[in-house]
FIVO-897133 format. One record per residue (C-alpha): z, x, y; residue in three letters. Coordinates in steps of 0.05 Angstrom, whole numbers, padded with zeros to 5 digits, always signed. Layout:
REM FIVO-897133
ZXYAla
...
REM end
This chain:
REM FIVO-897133
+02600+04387+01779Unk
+02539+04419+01821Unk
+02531+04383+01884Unk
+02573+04356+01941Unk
+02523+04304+01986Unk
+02546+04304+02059Unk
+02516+04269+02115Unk
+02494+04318+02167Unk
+02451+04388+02172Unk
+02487+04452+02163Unk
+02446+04523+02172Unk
+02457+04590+02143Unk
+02498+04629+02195Unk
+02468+04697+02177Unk
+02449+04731+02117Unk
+02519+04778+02123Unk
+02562+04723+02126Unk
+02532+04667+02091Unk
+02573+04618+02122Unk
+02550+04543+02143Unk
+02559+04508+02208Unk
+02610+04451+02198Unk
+02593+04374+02210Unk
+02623+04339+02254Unk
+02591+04260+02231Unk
+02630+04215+02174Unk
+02611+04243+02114Unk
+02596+04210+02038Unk
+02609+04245+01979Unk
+02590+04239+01914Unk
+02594+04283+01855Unk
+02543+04291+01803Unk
+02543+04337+01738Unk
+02495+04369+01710Unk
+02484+04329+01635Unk
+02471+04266+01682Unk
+02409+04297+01720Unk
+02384+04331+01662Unk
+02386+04262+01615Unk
+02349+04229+01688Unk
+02295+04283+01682Unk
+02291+04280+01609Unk
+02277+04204+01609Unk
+02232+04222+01674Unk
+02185+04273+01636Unk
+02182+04224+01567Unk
+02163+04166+01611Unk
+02109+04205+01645Unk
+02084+04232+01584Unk
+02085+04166+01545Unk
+02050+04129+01599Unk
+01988+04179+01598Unk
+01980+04183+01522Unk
+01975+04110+01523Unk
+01930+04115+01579Unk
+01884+04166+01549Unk
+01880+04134+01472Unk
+01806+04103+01457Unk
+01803+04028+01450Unk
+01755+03991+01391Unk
+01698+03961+01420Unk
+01680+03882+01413Unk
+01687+03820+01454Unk
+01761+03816+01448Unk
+01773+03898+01458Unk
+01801+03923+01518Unk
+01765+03965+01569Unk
+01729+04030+01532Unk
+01777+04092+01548Unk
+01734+04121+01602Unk
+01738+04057+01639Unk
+01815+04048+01630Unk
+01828+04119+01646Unk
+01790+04107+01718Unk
+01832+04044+01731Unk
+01889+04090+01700Unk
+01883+04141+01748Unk
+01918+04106+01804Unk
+01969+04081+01765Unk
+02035+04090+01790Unk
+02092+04136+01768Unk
+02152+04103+01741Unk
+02194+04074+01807Unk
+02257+04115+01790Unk
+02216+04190+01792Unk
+02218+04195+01866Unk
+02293+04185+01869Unk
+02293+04243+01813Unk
+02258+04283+01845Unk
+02298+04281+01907Unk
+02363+04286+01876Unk
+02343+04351+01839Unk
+02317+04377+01908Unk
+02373+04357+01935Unk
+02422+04387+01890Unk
+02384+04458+01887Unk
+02395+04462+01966Unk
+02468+04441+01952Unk
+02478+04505+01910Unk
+02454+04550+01955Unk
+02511+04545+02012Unk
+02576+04580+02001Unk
+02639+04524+02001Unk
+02690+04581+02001Unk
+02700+04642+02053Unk
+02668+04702+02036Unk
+02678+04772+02051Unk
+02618+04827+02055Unk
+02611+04869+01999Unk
+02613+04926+02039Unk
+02689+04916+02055Unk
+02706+04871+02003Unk
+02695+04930+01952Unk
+02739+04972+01982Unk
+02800+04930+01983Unk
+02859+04954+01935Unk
+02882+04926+01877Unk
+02955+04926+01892Unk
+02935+04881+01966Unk
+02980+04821+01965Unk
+02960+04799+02044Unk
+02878+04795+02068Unk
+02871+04769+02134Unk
+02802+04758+02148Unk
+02757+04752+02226Unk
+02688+04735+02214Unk
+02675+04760+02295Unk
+02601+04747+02288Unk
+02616+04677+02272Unk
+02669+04667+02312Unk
+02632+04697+02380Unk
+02583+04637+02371Unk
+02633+04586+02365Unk
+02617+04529+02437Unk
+02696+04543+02439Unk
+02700+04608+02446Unk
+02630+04614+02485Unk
+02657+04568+02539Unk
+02737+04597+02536Unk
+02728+04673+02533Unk
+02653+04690+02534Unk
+02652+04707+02606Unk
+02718+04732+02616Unk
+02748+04798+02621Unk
+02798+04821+02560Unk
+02836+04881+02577Unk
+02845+04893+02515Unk
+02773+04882+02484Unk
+02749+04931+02550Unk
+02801+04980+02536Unk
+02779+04988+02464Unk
+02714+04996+02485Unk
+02727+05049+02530Unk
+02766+05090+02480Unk
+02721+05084+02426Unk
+02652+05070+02452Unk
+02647+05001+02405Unk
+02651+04941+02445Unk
+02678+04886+02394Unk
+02634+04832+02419Unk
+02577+04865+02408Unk
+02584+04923+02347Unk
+02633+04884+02307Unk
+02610+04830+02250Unk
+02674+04821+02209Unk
+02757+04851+02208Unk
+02789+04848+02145Unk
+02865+04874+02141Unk
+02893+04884+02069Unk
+02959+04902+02053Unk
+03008+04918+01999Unk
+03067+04893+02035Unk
+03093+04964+02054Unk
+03027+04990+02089Unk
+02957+04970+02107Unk
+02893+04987+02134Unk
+02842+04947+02176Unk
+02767+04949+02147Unk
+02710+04929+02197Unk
+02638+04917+02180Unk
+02594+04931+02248Unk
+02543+04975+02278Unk
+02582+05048+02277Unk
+02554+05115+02302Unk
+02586+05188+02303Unk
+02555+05214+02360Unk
+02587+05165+02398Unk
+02658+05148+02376Unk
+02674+05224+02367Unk
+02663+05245+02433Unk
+02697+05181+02464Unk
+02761+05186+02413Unk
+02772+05263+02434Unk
+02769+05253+02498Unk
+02827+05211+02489Unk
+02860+05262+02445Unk
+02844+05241+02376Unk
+02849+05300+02332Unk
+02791+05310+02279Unk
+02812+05331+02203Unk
+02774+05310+02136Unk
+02791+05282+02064Unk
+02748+05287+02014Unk
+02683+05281+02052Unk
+02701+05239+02096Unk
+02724+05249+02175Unk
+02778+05221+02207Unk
+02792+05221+02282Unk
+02869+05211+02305Unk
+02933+05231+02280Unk
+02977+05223+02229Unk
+03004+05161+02251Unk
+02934+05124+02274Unk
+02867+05146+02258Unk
+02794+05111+02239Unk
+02746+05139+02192Unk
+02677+05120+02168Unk
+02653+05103+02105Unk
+02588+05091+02125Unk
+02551+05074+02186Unk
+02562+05002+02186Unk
+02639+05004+02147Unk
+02695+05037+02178Unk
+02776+05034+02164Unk
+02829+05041+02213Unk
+02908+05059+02192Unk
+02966+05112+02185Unk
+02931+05174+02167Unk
+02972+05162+02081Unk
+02948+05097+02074Unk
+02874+05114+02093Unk
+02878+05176+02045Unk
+02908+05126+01987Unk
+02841+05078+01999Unk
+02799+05137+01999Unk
+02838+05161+01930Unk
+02823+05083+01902Unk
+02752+05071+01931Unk
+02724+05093+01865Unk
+02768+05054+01827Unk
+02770+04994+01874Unk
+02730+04929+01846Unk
+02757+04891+01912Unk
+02810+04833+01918Unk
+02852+04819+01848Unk
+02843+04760+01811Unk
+02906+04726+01853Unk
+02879+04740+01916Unk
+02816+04712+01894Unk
+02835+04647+01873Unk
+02868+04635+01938Unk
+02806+04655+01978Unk
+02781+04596+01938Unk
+02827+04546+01981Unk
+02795+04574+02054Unk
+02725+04536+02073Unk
+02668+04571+02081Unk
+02680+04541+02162Unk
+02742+04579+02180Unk
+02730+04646+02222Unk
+02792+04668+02220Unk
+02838+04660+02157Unk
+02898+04694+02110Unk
+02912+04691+02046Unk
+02981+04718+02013Unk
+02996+04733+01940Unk
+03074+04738+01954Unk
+03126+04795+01960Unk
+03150+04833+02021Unk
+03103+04834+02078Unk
+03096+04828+02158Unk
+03049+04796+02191Unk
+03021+04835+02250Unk
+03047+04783+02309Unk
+03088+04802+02366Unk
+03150+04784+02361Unk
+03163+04763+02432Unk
+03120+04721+02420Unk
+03113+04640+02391Unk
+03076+04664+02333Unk
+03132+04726+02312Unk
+03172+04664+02289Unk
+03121+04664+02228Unk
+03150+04731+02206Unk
+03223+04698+02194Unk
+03184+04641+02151Unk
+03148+04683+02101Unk
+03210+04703+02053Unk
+03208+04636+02040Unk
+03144+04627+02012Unk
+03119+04652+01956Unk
+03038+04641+01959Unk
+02999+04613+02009Unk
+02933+04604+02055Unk
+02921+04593+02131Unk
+02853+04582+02162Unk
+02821+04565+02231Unk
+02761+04529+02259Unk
+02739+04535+02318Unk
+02671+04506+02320Unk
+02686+04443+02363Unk
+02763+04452+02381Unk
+02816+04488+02338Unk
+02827+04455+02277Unk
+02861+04487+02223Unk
+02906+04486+02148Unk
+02965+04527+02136Unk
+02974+04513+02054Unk
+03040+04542+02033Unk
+03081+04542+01966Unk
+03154+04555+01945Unk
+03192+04574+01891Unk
+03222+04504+01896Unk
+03229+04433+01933Unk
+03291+04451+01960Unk
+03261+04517+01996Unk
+03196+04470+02016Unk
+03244+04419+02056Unk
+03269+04484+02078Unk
+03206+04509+02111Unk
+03181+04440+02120Unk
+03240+04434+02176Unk
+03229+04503+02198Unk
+03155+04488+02209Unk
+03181+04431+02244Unk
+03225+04464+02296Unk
+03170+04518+02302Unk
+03127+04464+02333Unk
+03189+04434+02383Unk
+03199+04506+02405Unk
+03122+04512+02429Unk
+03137+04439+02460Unk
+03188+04467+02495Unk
+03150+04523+02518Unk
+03099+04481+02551Unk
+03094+04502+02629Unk
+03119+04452+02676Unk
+03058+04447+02713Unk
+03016+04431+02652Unk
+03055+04371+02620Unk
+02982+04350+02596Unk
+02979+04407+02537Unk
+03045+04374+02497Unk
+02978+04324+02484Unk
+02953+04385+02432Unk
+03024+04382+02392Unk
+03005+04310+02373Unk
+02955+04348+02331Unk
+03001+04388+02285Unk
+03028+04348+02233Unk
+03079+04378+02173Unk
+03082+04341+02103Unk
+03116+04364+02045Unk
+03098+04347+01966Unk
+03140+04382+01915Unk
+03138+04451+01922Unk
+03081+04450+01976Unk
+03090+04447+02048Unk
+03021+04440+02097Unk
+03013+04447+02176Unk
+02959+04406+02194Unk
+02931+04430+02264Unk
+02872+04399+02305Unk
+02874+04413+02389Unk
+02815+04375+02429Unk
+02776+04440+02449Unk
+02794+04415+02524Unk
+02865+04451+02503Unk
+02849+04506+02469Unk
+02853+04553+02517Unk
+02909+04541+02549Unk
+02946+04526+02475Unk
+02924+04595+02445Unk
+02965+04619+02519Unk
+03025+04593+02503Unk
+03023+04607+02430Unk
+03002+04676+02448Unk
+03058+04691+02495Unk
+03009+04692+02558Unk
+03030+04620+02583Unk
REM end
């Protein structure tokens, strides 16, 4: 199969992330493989060619001959081209512009290279995307984040601006944070130590922090953030490193090329960085039940997302099926009193179950989002 046809334009978000813009109109799909178009523009070419030897052969002469050769080759010259060629022609157009767009998430190179080969979590923020998302454009673009402005005080990088893509990887005992973005020395080192980040090396390479926090650069558009060990242990692997194992590929394989944010996890022991006052620390209790699984989110027109999860068996899905369930009546519950309009967005998450398999649908009109991702995010 080399083509997916779907009504609607989609563009190239940029060259680094490759992504496309998601539409929104009904779609039709149809699938075509590749001996089918080749046999089409077989018979195509044999046709053509057929029709012009015939064209071209010389005719005898005589009162019951056809036209002379030159004569038929004039009148042959406006002949047309068998009716099906244009349709030919279109599909193969057509399906070499299909192969050119991503359908899966992708990471940059640049950080996807460096990610271990023991990582069993990747949680992924394409920020450039996600910055020029009409929801987030109209929800946070003019507002003040403490936190963004805070960062950007302490490290001279302001994330809406220097930042392209986050990726966090994990072994399920530590983890580092990998950013792709426009990074320069002579301005996060003077910024870091005058906040009393300490400056040591590894290997080449400077780090500014402490033992228990630090950033370092690989280059000046790649930088990783951790505990002093586990940015020493990716160092020690870089060399060795030929980014996300075969597992954690095949589940990137599940997220659309769409989602700007999005996880993936391979199984085994391993906490998600939520706070746990918060709606979405109730996610940490859930994973020891699952044993793979992918989450993703759109926010392109609304929030509309997939959480994909599998057990190790049907009984543990109707486990985390009701779980799931309750999850969602406890952010019902949480809605404020003054906004009885935003239970509306709950009528978006839907839980099914099949097997081993559990999946949260989520859409919220993009009217919502805001004051959904509040609650959700312990600020309602």
């Amino acid at each position: 199969m080399v083509c997916k046809f779907q009504g609607g334009a989609a563009s190239s978000d940029s060259m680094r992330t490759n992504n496309t813009t998601p539409d929104r109109t009904p779609t039709l799909r149809a699938c075509v493989k590749a001996p089918d178009v080749l046999r089409l523009l077989t018979r195509v070419v044999l046709s053509v060619a057929h029709s012009t030897r015939r064209q071209a052969e010389p005719r005898p002469s005589g009162s019951g001959a056809r036209p002379s050769s030159r004569k038929f080759a004039r009148r042959g010259s406006t002949s047309r081209a068998p009716a099906f060629l244009p349709f030919a022609l279109l599909l193969l157009a057509t399906i070499t512009g299909c192969t050119r767009s991503p359908q899966t998430v992708k990471v940059d190179p640049s950080i996807a290279t460096l990610v271990p080969s023991d990582t069993v979590l990747l949680v992924g923020t394409r920020l450039e995307a996600l910055l020029k998302t009409p929801v987030y454009q109209k929800t946070f673009g003019t507002r003040d984040i403490p936190q963004i402005r805070e960062f950007a005080e302490k490290t001279g990088i302001d994330p809406r601006k220097d930042l392209w893509e986050l990726l966090y990887t994990s072994n399920g005992k530590t983890g580092v944070l990998l950013a792709r973005g426009k990074f320069a020395d002579d301005m996060m080192e003077p910024e870091l130590e005058r906040h009393g980040a300490q400056k040591f090396t590894y290997k080449g390479l400077t780090m500014l922090g402490s033992e228990s926090g630090a950033v370092t650069l690989i280059n000046s558009t790649t930088a990783a953030l951790g505990d002093a060990p586990a940015l020493r242990t990716l160092i020690d692997q870089r060399a060795s490193s030929q980014g996300p194992p075969p597992r954690m590929q095949e589940l990137m394989k599940q997220i659309p090329a769409t989602a700007q944010f999005w996880a993936a996890y391979g199984g085994g022991p391993v906490k998600l960085p939520f706070d746990e006052n918060s709606n979405l620390g109730n996610l940490n209790r859930l994973v020891a039940s699952i044993q793979t699984g992918t989450l993703w989110f759109d926010l392109t027109a609304g929030l509309d997302g997939l959480a994909d999860l599998s057990c190790a068996s049907d009984d543990g899905a109707q486990k985390l099926e009701g779980a799931l369930k309750a999850l969602i009546g406890i952010g019902r519950l949480s809605v404020p009193k003054n906004q009885p309009e935003l239970s509306q967005a709950y009528d978006g998450m839907q839980v099914t179950q099949d097997g081993h398999r559990v999946r949260l649908h989520i859409h919220v009109p993009e009217s919502m989002v805001d004051k959904f991702l509040a609650v959700w995010m312990g600020r309602g």
